[in-house]
Each structure stands twice: as structure tokens, then as C-alpha cells.
N, CA and C atoms as an extended XYZ file, in Angstrom:
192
Properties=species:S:1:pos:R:3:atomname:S:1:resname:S:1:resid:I:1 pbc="F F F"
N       -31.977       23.352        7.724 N   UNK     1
C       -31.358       22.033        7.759 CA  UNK     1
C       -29.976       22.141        7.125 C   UNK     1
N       -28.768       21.940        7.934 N   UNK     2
C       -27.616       22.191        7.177 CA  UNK     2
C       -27.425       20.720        6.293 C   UNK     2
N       -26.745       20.937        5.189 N   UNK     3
C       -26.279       19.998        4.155 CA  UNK     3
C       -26.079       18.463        4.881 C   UNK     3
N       -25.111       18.403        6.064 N   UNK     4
C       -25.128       16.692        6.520 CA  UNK     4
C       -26.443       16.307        6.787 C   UNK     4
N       -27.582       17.041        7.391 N   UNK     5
C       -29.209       16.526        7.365 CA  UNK     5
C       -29.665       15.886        6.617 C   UNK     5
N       -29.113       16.685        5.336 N   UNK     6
C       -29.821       15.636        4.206 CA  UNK     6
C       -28.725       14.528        3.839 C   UNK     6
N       -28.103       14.071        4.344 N   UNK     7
C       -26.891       12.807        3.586 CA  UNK     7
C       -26.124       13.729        2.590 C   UNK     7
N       -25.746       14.947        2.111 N   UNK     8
C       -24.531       15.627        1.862 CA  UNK     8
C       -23.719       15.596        2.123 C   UNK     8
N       -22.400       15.372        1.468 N   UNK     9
C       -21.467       15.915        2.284 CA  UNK     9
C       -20.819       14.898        2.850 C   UNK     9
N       -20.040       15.445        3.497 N   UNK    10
C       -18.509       14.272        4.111 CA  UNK    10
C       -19.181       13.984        5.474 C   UNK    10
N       -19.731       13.238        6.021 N   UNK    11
C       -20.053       12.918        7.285 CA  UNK    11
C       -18.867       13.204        8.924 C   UNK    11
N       -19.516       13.800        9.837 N   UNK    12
C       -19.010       14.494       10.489 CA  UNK    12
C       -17.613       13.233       11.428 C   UNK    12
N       -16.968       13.848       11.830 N   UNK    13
C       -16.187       12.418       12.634 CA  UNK    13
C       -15.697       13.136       13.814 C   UNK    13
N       -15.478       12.570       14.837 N   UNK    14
C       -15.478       12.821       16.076 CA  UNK    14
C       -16.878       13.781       16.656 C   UNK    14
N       -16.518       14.452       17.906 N   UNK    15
C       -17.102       15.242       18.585 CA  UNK    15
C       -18.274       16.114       18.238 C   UNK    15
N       -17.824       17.021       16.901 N   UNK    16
C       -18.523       18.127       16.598 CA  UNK    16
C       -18.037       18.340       15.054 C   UNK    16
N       -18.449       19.219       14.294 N   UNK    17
C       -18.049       20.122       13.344 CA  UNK    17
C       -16.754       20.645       13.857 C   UNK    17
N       -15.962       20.705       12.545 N   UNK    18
C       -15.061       21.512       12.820 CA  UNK    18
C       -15.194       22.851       11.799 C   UNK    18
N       -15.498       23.897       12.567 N   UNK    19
C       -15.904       25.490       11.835 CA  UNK    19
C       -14.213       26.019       11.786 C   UNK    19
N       -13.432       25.648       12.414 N   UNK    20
C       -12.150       26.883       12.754 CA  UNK    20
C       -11.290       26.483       11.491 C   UNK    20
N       -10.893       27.440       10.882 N   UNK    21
C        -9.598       27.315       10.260 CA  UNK    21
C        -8.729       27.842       10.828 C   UNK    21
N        -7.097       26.687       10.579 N   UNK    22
C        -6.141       27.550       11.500 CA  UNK    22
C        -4.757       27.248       10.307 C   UNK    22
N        -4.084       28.651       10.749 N   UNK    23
C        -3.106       28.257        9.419 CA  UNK    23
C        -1.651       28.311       10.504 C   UNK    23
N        -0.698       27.765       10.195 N   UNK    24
C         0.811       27.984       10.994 CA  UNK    24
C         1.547       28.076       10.068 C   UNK    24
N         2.947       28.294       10.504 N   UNK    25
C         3.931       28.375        9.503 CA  UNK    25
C         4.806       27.126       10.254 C   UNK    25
N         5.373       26.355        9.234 N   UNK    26
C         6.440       25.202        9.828 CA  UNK    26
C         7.376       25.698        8.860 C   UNK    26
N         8.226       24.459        9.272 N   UNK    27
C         9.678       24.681        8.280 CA  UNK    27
C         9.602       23.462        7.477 C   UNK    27
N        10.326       23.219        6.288 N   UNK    28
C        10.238       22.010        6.029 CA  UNK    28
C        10.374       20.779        6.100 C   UNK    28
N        11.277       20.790        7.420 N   UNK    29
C        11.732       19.426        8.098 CA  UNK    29
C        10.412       18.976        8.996 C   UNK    29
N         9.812       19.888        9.806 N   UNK    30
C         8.661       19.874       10.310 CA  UNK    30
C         7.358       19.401        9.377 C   UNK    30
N         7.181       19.890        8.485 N   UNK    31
C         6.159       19.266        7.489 CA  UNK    31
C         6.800       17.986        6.938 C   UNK    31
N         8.224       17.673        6.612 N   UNK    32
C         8.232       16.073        6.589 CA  UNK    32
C         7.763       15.478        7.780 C   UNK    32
N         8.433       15.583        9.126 N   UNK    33
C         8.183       14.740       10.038 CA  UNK    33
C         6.300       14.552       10.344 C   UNK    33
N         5.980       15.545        9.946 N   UNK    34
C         4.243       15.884        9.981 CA  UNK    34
C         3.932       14.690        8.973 C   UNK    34
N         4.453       15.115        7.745 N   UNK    35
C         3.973       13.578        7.185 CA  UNK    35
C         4.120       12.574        7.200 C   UNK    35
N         5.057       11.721        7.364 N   UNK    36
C         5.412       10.836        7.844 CA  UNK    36
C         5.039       10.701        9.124 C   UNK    36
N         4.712       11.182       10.119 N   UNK    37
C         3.483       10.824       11.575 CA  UNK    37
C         2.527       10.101       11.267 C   UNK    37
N         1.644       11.297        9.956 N   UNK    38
C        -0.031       11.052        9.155 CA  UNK    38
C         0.300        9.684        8.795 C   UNK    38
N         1.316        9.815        7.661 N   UNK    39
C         1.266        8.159        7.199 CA  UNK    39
C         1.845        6.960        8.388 C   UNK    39
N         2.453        7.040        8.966 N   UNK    40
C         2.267        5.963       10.000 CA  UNK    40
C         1.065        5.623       10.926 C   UNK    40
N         0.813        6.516       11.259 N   UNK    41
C        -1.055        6.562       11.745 CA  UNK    41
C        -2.003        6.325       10.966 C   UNK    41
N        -1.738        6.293        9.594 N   UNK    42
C        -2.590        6.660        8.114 CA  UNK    42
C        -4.219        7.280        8.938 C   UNK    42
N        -3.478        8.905        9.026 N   UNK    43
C        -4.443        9.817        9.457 CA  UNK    43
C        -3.884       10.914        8.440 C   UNK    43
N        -4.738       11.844        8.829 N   UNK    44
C        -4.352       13.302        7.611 CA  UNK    44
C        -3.112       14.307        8.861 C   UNK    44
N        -2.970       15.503        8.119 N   UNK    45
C        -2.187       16.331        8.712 CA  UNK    45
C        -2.684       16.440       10.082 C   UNK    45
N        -3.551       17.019       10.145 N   UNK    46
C        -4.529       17.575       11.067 CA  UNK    46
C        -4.928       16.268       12.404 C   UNK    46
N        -5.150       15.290       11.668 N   UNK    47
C        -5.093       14.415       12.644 CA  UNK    47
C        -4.093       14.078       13.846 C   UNK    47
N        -3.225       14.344       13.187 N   UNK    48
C        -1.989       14.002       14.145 CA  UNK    48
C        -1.509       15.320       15.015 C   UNK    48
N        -2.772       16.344       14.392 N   UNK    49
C        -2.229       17.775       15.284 CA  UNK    49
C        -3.181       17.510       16.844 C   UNK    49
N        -4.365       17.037       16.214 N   UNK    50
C        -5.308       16.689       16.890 CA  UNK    50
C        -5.185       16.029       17.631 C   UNK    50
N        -4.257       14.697       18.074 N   UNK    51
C        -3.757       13.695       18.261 CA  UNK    51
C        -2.405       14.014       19.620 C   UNK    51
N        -1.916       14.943       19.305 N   UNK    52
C        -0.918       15.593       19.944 CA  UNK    52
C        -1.237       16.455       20.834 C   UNK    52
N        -2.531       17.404       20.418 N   UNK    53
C        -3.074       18.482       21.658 CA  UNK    53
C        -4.154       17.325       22.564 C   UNK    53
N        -4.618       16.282       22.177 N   UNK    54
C        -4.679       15.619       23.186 CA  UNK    54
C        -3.665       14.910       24.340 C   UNK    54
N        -2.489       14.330       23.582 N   UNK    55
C        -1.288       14.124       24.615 CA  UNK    55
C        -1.276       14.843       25.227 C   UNK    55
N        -0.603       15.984       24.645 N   UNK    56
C        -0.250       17.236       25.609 CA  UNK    56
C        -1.044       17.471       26.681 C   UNK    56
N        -2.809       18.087       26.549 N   UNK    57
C        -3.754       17.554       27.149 CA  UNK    57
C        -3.678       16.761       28.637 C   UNK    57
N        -3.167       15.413       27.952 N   UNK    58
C        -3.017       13.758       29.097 CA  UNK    58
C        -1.878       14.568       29.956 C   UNK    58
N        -0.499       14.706       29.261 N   UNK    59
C         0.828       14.983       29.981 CA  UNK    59
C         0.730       16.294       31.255 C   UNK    59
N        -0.320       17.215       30.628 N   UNK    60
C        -0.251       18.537       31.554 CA  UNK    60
C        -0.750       17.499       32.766 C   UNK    60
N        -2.060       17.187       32.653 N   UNK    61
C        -2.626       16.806       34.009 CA  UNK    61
C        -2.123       15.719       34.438 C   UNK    61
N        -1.678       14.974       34.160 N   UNK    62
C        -0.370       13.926       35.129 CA  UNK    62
C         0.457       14.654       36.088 C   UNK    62
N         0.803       15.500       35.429 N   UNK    63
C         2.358       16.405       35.822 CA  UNK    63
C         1.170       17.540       37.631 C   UNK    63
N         0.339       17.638       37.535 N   UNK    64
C        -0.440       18.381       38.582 CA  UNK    64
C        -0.359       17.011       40.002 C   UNK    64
């Protein structure tokens, strides 16, 4: 029984678990504009990465 089974833990949100860690390198103008995205969305970093590979996602298959 993994840990959320029993009410542990941060409860899952969206789709699935997220197992992957992923690391990038930005610059620092890029990590402002990153934050300031999060806080206008008041989502985390990641959210708005998440958020974006779905656009992208929408935009590819329009463009077909």
C-alpha cells in the first residue's frame, strides 16, 4: 500500500503521480518571467511548465 492509501502525504492532483524529476538550466530573466507566470496563475513553477506543454500540445495539432 503506498503512503497516499493510507491518507499520507500530499494528495495526488491531476492525472497520475508524478515519479520524473527533471532539472533545466534557465537564465535569470527566464526564472523571473517563470515567476511571475506562477504568481499570476497562483500556480507553482512547474505548473506553468505543465500548462505550456499543454498549449504547445493544442498549437501543434491546429497547425496539421
Amino acid at each position: 500500500m503506498s503512503p497516499n492509501e493510507k491518507g499520507i502525504g500530499r494528495p495526488f492532483t491531476g492525472d497520475s503521480r508524478k515519479s520524473v524529476n527533471l532539472q533545466m538550466r534557465m537564465s535569470p530573466s527566464e526564472i523571473s518571467e517563470l515567476d511571475e507566470l506562477a504568481a499570476k496563475m497562483k500556480s507553482s513553477r512547474s505548473g506553468v511548465i505543465r500548462k505550456g506543454i499543454e498549449l504547445v500540445k493544442e498549437w501543434l495539432s491546429s497547425k496539421k
